[in-house]
MARGUNU-334803 format. One record per residue (C-alpha): residue in one letter; x negated, y, z negated. Coordinates in steps of 0.5 Angstrom, whole numbers, padded with zeros to 4 digits, always signed. Each point is the difference from the previous one (the first is absolute). Example, Ala and Ser with C-alpha at 12.3 -4.5 7.8 and 13.67 -1.06 7.14 Angstrom:
2
a-0025-0009-0016;s-0002+0007+0002;
end
This chain:
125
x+0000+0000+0000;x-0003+0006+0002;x+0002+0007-0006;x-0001+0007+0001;x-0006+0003-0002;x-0004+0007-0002;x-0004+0000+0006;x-0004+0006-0005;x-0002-0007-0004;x-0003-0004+0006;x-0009+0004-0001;x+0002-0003-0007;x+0002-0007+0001;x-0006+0000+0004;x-0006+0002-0005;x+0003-0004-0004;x-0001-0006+0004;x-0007+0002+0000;x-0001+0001-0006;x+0004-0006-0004;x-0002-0002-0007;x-0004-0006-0002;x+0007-0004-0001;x+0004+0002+0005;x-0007-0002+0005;x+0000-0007-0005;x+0008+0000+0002;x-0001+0001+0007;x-0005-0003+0002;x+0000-0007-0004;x+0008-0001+0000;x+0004+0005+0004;x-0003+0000+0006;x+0000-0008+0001;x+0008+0000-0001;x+0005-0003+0006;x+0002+0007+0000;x-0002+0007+0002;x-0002+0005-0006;x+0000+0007+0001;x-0005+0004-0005;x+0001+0007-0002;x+0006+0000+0003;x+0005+0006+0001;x+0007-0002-0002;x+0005+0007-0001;x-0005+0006-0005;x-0004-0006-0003;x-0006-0004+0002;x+0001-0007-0002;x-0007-0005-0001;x+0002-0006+0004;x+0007+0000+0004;x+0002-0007+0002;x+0006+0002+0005;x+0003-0006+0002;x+0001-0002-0008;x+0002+0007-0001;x-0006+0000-0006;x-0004+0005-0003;x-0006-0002-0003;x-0003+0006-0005;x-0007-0001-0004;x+0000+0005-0006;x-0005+0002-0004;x+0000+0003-0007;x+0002+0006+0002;x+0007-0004+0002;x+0001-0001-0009;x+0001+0008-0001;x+0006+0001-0002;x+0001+0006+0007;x-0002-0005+0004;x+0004-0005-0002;x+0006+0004+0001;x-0002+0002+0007;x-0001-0008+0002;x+0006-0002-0002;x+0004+0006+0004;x-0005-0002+0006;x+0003-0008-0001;x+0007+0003-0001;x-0001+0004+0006;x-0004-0006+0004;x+0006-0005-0003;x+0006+0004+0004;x-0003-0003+0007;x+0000-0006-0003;x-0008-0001-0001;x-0003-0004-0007;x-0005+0003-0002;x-0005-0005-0003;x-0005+0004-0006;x-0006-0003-0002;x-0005+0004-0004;x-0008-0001+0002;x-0001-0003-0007;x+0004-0006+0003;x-0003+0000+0006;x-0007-0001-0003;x+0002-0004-0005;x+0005-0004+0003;x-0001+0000+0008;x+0004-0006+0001;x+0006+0000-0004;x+0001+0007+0004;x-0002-0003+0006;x+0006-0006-0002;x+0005+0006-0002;x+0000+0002+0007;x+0001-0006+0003;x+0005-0003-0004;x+0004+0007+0002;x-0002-0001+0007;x+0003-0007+0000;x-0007-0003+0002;x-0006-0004-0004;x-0008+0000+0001;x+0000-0006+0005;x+0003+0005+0005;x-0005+0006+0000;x-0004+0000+0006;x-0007-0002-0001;x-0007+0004-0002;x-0003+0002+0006;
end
């Protein structure tokens, strides 16, 4: 599904690209790019970039550091999911604390939302 954008936001979605964090780069490069499906990162979705976007599943993967655990922040993410939730996008959150410490049950949350398993990603290159 194709949804409107703030074509000011595009120069933004792509430095982001550029400049991952180390753990979207750890979740991209050793899991979401071996899915069966296409994965946009830094996509933009209505005002917002979102991390990770999976449009044929209408899912949304956000990577949040600390800074997500201020109460202001906290409050803008839950406005942002909620606006996300009405085009009927989930929104999956993991913190970067869970994807250091804990890459494979992130990595088995996704699938299971996805409705796959590891035996069908694609191999390593």
């Amino acid at each position: 599904m194709i949804y409107n954008y703030n074509k000011k936001l595009v120069g933004t979605a792509q430095a982001l690209r550029k400049r991952m964090t180390p753990e979207e780069k750890h979740l991209w490069y050793d899991f979401l790019k071996r899915l069966p499906v296409t994965v946009n990162r830094q996509k933009n979705i209505g005002d917002f970039i979102v991390d990770f976007y999976i449009a044929s599943a209408r899912i949304v993967i956000e990577l949040d550091g600390s800074f997500h655990n201020l109460p202001y922040q906290k409050a803008d993410d839950a406005k942002r999911d909620a606006e996300l939730k009405k085009l009927y996008i989930t929104v999956l959150r993991y913190t970067n604390l869970a994807i250091n410490n804990n890459f494979n049950w992130v990595c088995n949350d996704i699938l299971k939302h996805l409705g796959l398993t590891f035996d069908d990603l694609k191999p390593r290159k």
